[in-house]
C-alpha positions as CSV (number, residue, x, y, z in Angstrom):
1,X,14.5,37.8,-7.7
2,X,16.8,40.7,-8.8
3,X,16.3,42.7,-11.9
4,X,19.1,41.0,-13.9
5,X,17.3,37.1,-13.1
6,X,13.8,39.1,-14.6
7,X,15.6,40.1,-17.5
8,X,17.1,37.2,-18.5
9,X,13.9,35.0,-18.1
10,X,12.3,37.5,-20.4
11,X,15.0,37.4,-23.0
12,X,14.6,33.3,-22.9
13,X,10.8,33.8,-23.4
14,X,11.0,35.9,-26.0
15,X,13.5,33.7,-27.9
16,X,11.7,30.5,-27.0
17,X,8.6,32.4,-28.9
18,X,10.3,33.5,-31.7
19,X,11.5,30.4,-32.6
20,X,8.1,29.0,-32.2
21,X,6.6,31.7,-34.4
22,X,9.3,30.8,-37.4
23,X,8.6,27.3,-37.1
24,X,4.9,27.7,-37.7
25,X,5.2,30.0,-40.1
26,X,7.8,27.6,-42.2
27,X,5.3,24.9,-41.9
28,X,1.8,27.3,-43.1
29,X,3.9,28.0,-46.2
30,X,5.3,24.6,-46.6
31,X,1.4,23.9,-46.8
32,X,0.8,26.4,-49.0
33,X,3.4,25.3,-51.2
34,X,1.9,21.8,-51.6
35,X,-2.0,22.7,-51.5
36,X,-0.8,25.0,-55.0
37,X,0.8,22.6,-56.5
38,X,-1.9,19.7,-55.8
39,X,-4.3,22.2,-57.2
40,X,-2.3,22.8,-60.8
41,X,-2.0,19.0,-60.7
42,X,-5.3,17.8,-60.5
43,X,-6.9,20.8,-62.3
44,X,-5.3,19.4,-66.0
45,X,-8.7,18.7,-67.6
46,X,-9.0,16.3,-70.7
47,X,-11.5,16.8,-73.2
48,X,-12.3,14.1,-75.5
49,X,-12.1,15.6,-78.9
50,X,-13.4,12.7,-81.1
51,X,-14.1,8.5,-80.8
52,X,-13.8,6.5,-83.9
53,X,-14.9,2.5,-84.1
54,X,-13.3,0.5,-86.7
55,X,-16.2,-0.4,-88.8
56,X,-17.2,-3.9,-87.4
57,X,-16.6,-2.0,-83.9
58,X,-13.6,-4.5,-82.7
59,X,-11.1,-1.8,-82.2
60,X,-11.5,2.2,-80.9
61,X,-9.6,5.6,-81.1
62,X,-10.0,8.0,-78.9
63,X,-8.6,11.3,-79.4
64,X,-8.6,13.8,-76.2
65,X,-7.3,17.3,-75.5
66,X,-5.1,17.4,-72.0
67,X,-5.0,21.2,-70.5
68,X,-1.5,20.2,-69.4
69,X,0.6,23.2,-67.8
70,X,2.1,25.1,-70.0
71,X,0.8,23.8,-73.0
72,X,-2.0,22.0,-74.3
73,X,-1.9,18.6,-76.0
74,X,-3.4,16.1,-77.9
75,X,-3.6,12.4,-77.0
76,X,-4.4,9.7,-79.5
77,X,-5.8,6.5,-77.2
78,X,-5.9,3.0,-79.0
79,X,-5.1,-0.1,-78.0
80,X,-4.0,0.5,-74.7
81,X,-1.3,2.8,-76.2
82,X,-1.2,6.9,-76.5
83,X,0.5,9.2,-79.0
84,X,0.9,12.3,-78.0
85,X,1.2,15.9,-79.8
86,X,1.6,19.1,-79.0
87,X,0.2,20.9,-82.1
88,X,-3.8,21.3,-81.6
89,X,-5.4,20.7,-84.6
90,X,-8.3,22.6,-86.0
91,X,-9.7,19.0,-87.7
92,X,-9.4,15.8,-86.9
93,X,-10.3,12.7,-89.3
94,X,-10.2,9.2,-88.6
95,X,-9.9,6.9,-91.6
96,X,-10.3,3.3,-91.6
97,X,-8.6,1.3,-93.8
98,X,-9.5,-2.6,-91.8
99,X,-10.8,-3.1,-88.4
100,X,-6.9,-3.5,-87.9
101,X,-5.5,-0.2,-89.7
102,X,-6.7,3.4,-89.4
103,X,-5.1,6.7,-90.4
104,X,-5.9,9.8,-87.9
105,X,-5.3,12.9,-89.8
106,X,-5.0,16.2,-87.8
107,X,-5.5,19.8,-89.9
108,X,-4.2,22.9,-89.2
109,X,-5.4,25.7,-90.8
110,X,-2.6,26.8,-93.4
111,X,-0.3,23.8,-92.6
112,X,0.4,20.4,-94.9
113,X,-1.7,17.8,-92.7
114,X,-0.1,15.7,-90.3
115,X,-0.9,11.8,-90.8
116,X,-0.3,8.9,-88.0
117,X,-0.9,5.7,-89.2
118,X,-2.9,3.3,-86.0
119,X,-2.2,-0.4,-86.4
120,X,-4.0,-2.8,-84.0
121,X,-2.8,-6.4,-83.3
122,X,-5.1,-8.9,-84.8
């Protein structure tokens, strides 16, 4: 085997390796990529604020506080149904009217109260 044959089957090694290296470290960051954003994803908490039975207890609200990414917000839960909001309140009321009807009222400190009015099918 002449120099030039040596050579070459070096050269072809050390390509065949290079491209091997690449490839595995496309993939270890293609991991990392997806292990981050599985962590953000199932790190979003929810913190139940508040639960409010309609006065014969037939009906609920539940009001809880998502630590979505970016932002924070608030979810109202009835009825198999959510309302959501992005300002967090620093009070929340729950008024009955029925076992059918409820207002929730959310305070901010400073602000004209926001009211959502909850209707439940009878």
């Amino acid at each position: 085997m002449s120099w030039n044959d040596d050579h070459n089957v070096k050269r072809e090694k050390t390509k065949f390796l290079t491209k091997i290296g690449c490839f595995f470290s496309v993939v270890t960051l293609g991991l990392f990529v997806v292990i981050v954003i599985a962590w953000f994803i199932s790190s979003s908490q929810e913190t139940q604020l508040k639960v409010s039975r309609s006065p014969n207890k037939t009906n609920s609200i539940e009001i809880v506080k998502k630590d979505d990414f970016p932002d924070p917000t608030i979810r109202i839960n009835y009825d198999n149904k959510s309302i959501m909001k992005t300002n967090i309140p620093d009070k929340i009321t729950v008024e009955w009217k029925n076992d059918y009807e409820a207002v929730v009222i959310l305070t901010k400190q400073g602000r004209v109260p926001e009211t959502i009015k909850i209707k439940f099918k009878p």
